[in-house]
C-alpha positions in Angstrom: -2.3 -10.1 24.9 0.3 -10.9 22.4 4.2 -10.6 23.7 7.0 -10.3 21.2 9.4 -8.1 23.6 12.4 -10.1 23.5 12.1 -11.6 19.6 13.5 -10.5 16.6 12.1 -11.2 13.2 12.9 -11.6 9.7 10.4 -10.9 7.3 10.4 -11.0 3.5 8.9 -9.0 1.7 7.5 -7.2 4.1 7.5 -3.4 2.5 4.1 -3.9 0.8 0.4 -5.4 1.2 0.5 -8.4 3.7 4.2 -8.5 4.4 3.8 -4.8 5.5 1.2 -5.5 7.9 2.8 -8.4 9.2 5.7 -6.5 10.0 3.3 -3.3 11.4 1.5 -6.0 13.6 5.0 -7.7 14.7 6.1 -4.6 15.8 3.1 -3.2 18.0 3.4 -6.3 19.5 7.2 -5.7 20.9 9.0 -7.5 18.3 12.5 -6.3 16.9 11.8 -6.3 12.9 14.4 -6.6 9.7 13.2 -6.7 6.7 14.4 -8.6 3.8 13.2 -7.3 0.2 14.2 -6.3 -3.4 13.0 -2.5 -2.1 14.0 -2.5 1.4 16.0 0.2 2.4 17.2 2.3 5.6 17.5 0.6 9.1 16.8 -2.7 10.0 16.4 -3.9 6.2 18.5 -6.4 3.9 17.5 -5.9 -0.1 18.1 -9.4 -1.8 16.2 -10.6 -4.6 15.4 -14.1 -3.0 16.0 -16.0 -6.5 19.6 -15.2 -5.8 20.2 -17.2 -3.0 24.3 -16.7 -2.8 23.3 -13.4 -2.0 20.8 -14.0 0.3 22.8 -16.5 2.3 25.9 -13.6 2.5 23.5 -10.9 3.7 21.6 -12.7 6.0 24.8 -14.4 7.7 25.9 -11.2 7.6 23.2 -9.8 9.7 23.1 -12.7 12.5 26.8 -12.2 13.0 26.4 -8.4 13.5 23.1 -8.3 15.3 22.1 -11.9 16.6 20.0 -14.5 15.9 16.4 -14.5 14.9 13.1 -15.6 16.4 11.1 -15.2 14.0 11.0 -16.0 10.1 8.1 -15.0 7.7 8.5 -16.7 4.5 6.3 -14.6 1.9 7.0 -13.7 -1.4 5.0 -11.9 -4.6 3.1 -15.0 -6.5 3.9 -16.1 -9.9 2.1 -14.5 -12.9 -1.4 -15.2 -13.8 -2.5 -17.5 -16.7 -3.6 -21.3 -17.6 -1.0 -23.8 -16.7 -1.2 -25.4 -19.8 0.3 -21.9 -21.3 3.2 -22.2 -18.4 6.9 -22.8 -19.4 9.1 -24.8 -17.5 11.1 -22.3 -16.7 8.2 -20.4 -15.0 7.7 -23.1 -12.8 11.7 -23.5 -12.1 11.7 -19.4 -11.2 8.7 -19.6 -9.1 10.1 -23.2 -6.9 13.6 -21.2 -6.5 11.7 -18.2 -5.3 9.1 -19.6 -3.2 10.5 -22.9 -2.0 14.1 -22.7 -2.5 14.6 -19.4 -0.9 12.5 -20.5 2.2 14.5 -23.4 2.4 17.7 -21.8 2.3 16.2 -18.8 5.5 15.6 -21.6 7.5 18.5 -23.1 7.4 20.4 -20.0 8.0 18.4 -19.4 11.1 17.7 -22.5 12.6 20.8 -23.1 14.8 19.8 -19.4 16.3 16.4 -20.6 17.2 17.6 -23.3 18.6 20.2 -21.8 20.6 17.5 -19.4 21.6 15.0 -22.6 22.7 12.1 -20.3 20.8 11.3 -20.4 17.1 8.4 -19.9 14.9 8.3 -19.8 11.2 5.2 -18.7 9.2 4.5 -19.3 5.6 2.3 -16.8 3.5 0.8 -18.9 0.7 -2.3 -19.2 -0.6 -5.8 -20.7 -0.2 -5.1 -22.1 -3.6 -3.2 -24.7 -1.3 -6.6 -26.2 -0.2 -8.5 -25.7 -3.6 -6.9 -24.5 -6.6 -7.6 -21.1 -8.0 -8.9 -20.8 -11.8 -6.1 -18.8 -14.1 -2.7 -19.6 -11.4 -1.7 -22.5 -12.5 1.9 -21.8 -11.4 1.1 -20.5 -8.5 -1.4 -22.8 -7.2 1.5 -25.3 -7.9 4.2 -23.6 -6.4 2.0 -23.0 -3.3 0.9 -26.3 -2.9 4.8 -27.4 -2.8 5.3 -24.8 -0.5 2.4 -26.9 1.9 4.4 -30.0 1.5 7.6 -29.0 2.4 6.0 -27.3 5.5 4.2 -30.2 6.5 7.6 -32.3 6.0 9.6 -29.9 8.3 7.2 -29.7 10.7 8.0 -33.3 11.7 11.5 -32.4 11.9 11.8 -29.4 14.0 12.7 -29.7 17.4 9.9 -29.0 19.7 10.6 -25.5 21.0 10.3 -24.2 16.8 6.9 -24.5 15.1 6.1 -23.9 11.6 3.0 -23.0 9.5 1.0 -21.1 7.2 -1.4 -18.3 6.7 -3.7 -19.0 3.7 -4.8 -15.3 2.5 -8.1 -14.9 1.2 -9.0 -12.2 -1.0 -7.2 -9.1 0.1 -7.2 -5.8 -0.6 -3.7 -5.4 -2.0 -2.0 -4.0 -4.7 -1.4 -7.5 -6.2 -5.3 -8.2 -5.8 -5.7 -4.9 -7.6 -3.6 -6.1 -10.1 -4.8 -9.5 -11.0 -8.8 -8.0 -10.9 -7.3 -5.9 -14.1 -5.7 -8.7 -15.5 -9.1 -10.7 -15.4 -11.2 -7.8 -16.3 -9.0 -7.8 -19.5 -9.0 -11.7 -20.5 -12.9 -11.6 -19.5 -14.2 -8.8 -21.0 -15.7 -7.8 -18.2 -15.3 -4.7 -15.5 -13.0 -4.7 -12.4 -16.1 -4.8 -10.7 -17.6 -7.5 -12.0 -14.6 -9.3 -11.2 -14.7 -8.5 -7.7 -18.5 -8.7 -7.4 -17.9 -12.8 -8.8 -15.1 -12.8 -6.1 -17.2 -11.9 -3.2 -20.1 -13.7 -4.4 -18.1 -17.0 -3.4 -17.2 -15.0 0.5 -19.3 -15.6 3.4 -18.3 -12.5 5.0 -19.1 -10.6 2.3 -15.7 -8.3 1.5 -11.9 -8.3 1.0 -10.1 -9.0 4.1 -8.0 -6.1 5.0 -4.2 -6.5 5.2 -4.1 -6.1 9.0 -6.0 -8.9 9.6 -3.5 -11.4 8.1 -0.7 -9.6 10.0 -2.2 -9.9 13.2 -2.6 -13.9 12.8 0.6 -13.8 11.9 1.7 -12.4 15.5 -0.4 -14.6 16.9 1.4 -17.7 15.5 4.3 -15.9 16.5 3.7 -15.9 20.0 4.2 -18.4 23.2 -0.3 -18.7 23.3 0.5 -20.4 19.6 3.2 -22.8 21.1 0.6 -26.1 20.4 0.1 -25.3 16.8 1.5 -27.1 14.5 2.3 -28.1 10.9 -1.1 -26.4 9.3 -2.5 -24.4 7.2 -4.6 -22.1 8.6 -7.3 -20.3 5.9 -7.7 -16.3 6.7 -11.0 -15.9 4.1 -14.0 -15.1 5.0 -15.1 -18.9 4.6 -14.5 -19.0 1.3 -12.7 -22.3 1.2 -14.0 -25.5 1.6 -13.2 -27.6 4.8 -10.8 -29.6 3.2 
C-alpha cells in the first residue's frame, strides 16, 4: 500500500488530464496537495503562468514560508504545438525550453533545501515517450522533451541520496490534449479522428488509450518510500508501444 500521510506536494498543472489524476491519486494516497497552474483557483492552489518565472519564484516562496516545505514536486506542463520542425521558429523552441526546462529548473531549486531539510524528496517529470523515439509532426516537443531527459539524468547524479528524480513517459492518453491533436491530424491528413486513432492503436500492444488514472497512480508510486531505489529513468506508461530503447 502506498503512504503519502505526512508529504506535501506541488504539482503543476495539475487541474486537467494527467496532472489532475496525479493530484487525485496523490491525494487518496494521504498526501497534502497545492496546485500550481495558469487556472488554479481556491484552496491549496498558486496560478503562475510557468514561462514567467519571477512570478513563479515569488509565489512559490511565498507558499513555503506560509505553509512549509514540500515533499513532493511534479514537473508537468501542456506540450508545445504540433507541426514539422523544419516549420518551427526559434522562438517556439525558446518558449517551449523556458516553459518546460527552465521552469522545472527554477521549482527545484526553490524546493530543494525543504527536501533536504525534510531527509525525503521525490521529483517526477511528465514528458513524453517521444523522449525514447521521436513522435512524427512534434518536432518541438520531441525536442524540448528530450532536453527535459537530459537535465533529469544530470540532476539525478547530483541529488543527495534521500531525493530521487524521474520521469513518467505517457503513452497515448485519453486527454483533452490527445483529443486535440487527433483533430489536428485528421485535418492535415485528410482523414477521420478515427482513423487517426485506429493508426494510433494499431502501433499499442494493449490495444487502447491508457486512461489518465493510470499515469497518476505511477506517479504516487514514485512518490513513495517502496520507490526509494529508483533512480534517474524514464519509465514508459504505453501499452508497449515504445521500443526497448
Amino acid at each position: 500500500m502506498i503512504n503519502l500521510k505526512g508529504k506535501r506536494a506541488l504539482v503543476c498543472g495539475g487541474t486537467s488530464g494527467i496532472g489532475k489524476s496525479t493530484v487525485d491519486s496523490l491525494v487518496e494516497n494521504g498526501a497534502e496537495v497545492v496546485v500550481l497552474s495558469r487556472s488554479a483557483s481556491g484552496d491549496n492552489t498558486i496560478s503562475c503562468d510557468l514561462e514567467d518565472l519571477d512570478t513563479l519564484r515569488e509565489l512559490v516562496t511565498k507558499e513555503i514560508e506560509e505553509n512549509g516545505n514540500f515533499h513532493i514536486l511534479v514537473n508537468n506542463s501542456g506540450g508545445p504545438p504540433s507541426g514539422p520542425i523544419i516549420e518551427a521558429q526559434s522562438n517556439d523552441f525558446e518558449k517551449a525550453f523556458l516553459r518546460h526546462v527552465l521552469a522545472s529548473h527554477t521549482l527545484v531549486q526553490l524546493l530543494l533545501e525543504g527536501m533536504k531539510s525534510s531527509n525525503y524528496g521525490r521529483i517526477i517529470n511528465i514528458i513524453s515517450t517521444s523522449v525514447k523515439e521521436p513522435i512524427p509532426g512534434l518536432g518541438v516537443s520531441n525536442t524540448i522533451r528530450g532536453a527535459m531527459a537530459s537535465w533529469s539524468k544530470t540532476l539525478s547524479k547530483e541529488l543527495p541520496p534521500q531525493i530521487t528524480i524521474n520521469n513518467v513517459l505517457p503513452g497515448f492518453t485519453d486527454t483533452e490534449r490527445l483529443t486535440e491533436l487527433k483533430k489536428t491530424l485528421s485535418k492535415q491528413k485528410g482523414i477521420s479522428q478515427e482513423e487517426v486513432e485506429n493508426a494510433w492503436l494499431s502501433t499499442v500492444p494493449e490495444g487502447r488509450l491508457a486512461d489518465p488514472s493510470e499515469l497518476g497512480q505511477v506517479v504516487a508510486f514514485l512518490c513513495s518510500s517502496a520507490a526509494s531505489f529508483i533512480r534517474g529513468t524514464s519509465i514508459p506508461v504505453d501499452g508497449g508501444r515504445t521500443g526497448s530503447i
